[in-house]
C-alpha positions, -999 to 999 in steps of 0.1 A, spaced: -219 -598 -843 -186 -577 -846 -198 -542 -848 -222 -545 -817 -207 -529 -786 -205 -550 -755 -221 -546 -724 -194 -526 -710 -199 -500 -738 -235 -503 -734 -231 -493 -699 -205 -464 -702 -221 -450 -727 -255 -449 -701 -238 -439 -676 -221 -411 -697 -258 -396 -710 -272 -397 -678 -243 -374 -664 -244 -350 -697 -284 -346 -685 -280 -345 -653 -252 -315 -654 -279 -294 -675 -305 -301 -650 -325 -320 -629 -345 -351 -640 -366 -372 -628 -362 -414 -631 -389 -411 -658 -372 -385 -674 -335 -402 -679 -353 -435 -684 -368 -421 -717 -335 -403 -729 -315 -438 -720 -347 -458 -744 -344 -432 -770 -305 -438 -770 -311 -473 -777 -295 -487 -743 -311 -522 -736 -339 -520 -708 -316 -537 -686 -286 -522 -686 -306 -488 -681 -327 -503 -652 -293 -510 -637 -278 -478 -642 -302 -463 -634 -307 -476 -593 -269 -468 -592 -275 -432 -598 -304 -433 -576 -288 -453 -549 -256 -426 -553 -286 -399 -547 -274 -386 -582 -308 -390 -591 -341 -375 -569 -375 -375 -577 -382 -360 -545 -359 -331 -544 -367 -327 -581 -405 -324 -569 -395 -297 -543 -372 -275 -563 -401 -277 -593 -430 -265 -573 -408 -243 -559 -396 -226 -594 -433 -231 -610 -444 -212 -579 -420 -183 -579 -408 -177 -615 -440 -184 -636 -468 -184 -612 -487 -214 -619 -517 -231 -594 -508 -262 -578 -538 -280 -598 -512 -275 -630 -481 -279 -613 -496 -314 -598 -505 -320 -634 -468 -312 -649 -451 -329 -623 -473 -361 -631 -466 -357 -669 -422 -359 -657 -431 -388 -638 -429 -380 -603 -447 -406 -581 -480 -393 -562 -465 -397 -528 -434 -375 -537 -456 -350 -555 -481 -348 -524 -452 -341 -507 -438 -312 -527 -476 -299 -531 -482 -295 -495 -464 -259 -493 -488 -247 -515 -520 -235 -495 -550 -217 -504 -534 -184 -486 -499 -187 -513 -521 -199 -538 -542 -168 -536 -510 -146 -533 -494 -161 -562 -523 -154 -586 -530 -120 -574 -494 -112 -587 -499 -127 -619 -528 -114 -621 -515 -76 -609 -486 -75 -640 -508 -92 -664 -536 -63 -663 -508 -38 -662 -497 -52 -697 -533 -51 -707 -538 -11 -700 -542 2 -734 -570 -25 -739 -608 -18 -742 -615 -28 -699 -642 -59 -717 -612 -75 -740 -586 -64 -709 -612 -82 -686 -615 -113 -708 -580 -120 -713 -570 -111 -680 -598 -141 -670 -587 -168 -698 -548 -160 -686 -558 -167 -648 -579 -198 -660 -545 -210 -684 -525 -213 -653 -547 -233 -635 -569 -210 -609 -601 -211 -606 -631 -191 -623 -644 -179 -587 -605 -170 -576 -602 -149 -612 -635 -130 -609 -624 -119 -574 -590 -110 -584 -604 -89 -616 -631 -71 -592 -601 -59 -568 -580 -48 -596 -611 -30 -612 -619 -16 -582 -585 -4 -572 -578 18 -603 
């Protein structure tokens, strides 16, 4: 057919959408594979385009798994149960996530949700201290810690005002 573009089109035009995404931010394999699928580029041609970019270290799944659990630990606070879970749903391989997971201990883990937890119940000060104490709880339990973790944190911050 006349109107179909040829390989070398095909190609370009993959390699082209990979570098638009990748120049707004990081993406896994998974990720760009899906874009390339929805952009109607043959299964092949992205396969092949895309082990170029990985062999060219353009693409990362690794150092995407790092600098996520990183930012999911910092900026939004998040317990590595749900971060494990998020980087699954992007695709990351186990063995890459495991990897990126293992800064996470029980000791940051702990830190990280007391600080959630510490600005959350701040917000929650003109609040009855049952509803405050409820939605402090489901908030905790949203972002992955668990119930024995929240009632600890909610008894210090009780306790401390």
């Amino acid at each position: 057919m006349p109107n179909e573009p040829s390989l070398e089109k095909l190609e370009q035009r993959a390699k082209n959408v990979l570098l638009f995404q990748l120049s707004r931010s990081m993406k896994t394999r998974y990720q760009l594979a899906q874009i390339l699928k929805k952009r109607e580029i043959p299964d092949d041609i992205a396969e092949s385009v895309l082990d170029r970019f990985t062999e060219a270290q353009l693409i990362d799944d690794a150092a995407f798994a790092r600098a996520f659990v990183n930012s999911r630990v910092a900026v939004s606070g998040k317990s590595r149960s749900v971060i494990a879970r998020e980087l699954k749903q992007k695709g990351v391989s186990a063995q890459d996530s495991e990897q990126a997971l293992s800064v996470i201990d029980a000791e940051l883990e702990d830190q990280t949700a007391y600080s959630v937890a510490k600005k959350r119940y701040q917000q929650l000060s003109k609040l009855e201290p049952e509803v405050r104490r409820r939605r402090l709880m489901g908030f905790l339990l949203r972002r992955g810690f668990s119930a024995g973790l929240a009632g600890r944190i909610l008894r210090d911050l009780e306790q401390s005002e």
